[in-house]
C-alpha positions as CSV (number, residue, x, y, z in Angstrom):
1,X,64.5,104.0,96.6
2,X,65.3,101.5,99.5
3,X,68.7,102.3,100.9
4,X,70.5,98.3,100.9
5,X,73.4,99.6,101.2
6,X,74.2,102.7,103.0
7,X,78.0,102.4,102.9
8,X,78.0,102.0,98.9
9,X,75.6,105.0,99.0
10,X,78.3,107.2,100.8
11,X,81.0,106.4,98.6
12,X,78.7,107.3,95.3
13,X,78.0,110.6,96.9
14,X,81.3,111.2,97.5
15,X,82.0,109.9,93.9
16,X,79.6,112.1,92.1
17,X,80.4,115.0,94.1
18,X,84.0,114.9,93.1
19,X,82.6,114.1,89.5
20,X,80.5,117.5,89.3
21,X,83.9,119.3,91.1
22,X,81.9,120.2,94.2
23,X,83.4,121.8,97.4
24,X,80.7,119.6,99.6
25,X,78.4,117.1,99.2
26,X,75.5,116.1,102.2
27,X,74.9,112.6,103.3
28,X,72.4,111.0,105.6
29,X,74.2,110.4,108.9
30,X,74.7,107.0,110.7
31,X,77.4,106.1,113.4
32,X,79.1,104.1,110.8
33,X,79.4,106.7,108.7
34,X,80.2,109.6,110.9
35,X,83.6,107.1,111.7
36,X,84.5,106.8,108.3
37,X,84.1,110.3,107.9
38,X,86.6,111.1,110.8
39,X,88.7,107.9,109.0
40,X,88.6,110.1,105.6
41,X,89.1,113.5,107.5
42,X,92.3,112.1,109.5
43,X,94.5,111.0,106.3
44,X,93.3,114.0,104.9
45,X,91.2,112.6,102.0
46,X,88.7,115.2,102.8
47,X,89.3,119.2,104.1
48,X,86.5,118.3,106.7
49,X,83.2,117.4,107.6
50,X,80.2,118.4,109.6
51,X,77.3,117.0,111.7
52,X,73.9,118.7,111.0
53,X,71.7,117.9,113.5
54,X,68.1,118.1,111.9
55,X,66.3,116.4,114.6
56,X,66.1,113.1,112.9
57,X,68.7,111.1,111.1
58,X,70.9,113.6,110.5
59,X,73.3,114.8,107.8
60,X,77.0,115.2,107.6
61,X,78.1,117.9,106.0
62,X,81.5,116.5,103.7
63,X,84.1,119.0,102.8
64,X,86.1,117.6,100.0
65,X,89.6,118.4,99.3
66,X,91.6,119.1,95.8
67,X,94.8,119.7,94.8
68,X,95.7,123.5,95.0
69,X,96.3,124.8,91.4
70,X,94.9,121.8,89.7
71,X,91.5,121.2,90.4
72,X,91.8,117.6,91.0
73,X,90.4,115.6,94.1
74,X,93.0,114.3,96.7
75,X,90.4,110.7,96.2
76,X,91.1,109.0,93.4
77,X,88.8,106.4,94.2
78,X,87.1,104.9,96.2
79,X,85.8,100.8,96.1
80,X,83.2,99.2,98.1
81,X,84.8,95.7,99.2
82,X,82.6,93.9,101.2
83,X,78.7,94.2,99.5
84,X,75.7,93.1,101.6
85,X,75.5,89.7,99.0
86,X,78.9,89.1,99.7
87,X,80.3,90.1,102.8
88,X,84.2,90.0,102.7
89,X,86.2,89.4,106.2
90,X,89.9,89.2,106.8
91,X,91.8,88.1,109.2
92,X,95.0,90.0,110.6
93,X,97.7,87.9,108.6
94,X,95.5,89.0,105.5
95,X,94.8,92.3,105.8
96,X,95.0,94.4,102.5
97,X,97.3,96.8,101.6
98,X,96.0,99.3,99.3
99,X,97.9,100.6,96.4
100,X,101.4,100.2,98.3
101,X,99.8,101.6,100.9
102,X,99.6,105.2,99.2
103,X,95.8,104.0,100.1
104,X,93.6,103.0,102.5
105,X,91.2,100.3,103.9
106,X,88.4,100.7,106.2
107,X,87.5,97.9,108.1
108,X,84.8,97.0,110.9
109,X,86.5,95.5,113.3
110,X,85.5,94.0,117.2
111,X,87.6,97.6,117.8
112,X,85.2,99.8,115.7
113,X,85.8,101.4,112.6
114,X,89.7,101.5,111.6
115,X,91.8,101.4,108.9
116,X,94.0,98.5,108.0
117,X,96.9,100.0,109.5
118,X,95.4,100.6,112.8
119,X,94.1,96.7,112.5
120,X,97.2,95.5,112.2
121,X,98.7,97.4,115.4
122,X,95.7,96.0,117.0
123,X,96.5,92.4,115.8
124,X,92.6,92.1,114.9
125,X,90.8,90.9,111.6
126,X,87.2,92.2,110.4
127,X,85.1,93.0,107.4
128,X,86.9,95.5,104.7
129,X,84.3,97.6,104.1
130,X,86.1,99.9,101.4
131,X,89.4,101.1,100.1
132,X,90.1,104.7,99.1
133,X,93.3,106.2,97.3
């Protein structure tokens, strides 16, 4: 299987993982997705997450996080915006707010890899790569 799109691919393994009520799930590393990672890690969608260095690509290690007492995940989900047939950018007048902003967007912005709130301090635009809540 060709990997098109690598960020779509994180999200399903999150997804699945969630679905099947595991504690962790392993996906192949890339910078991109070692920042969204941190992104998920530092509004505490996630309990935490490791890089495994295996001489190659490299894994990271995601610890997911559920609800004590009920066994549900802290995601609730998680949508792939921008796809590699259709790109979506915004600029900083537009940038989304997710779910009343109980949620999240990750962007890719000329300032790296940041949420929407962090793009709006920034006063910069980019390409909303996925929201989460």
């Amino acid at each position: 299987m060709s990997m098109t799109d690598p960020i779509a691919d994180f999200l399903t393994r999150i997804r699945n993982a969630i679905q099947a009520n595991h504690r962790m799930v392993d996906i192949p590393a890339s910078n991109l997705k070692k920042q969204m990672a941190q992104i998920l890690f530092e509004h505490k969608f996630i309990r935490n997450y490791i890089i495994i260095d295996d001489g190659m690509q490299g894994t990271i290690r995601v610890f997911l996080r559920y609800v004590p007492g009920t066994g549900r995940s802290v995601i609730h989900q998680l949508q792939r915006v921008s796809k590699p047939g259709r790109r979506r950018y915004v600029d900083v007048q537009n940038l989304p707010r997710v779910k009343n902003n109980m949620g999240i967007a990750i962007l890719s912005t000329s300032k790296g890899v940041i949420t929407e709130r962090q793009a709006r301090r920034e006063k910069v635009g980019g390409e909303v790569l996925c929201y989460i809540w």
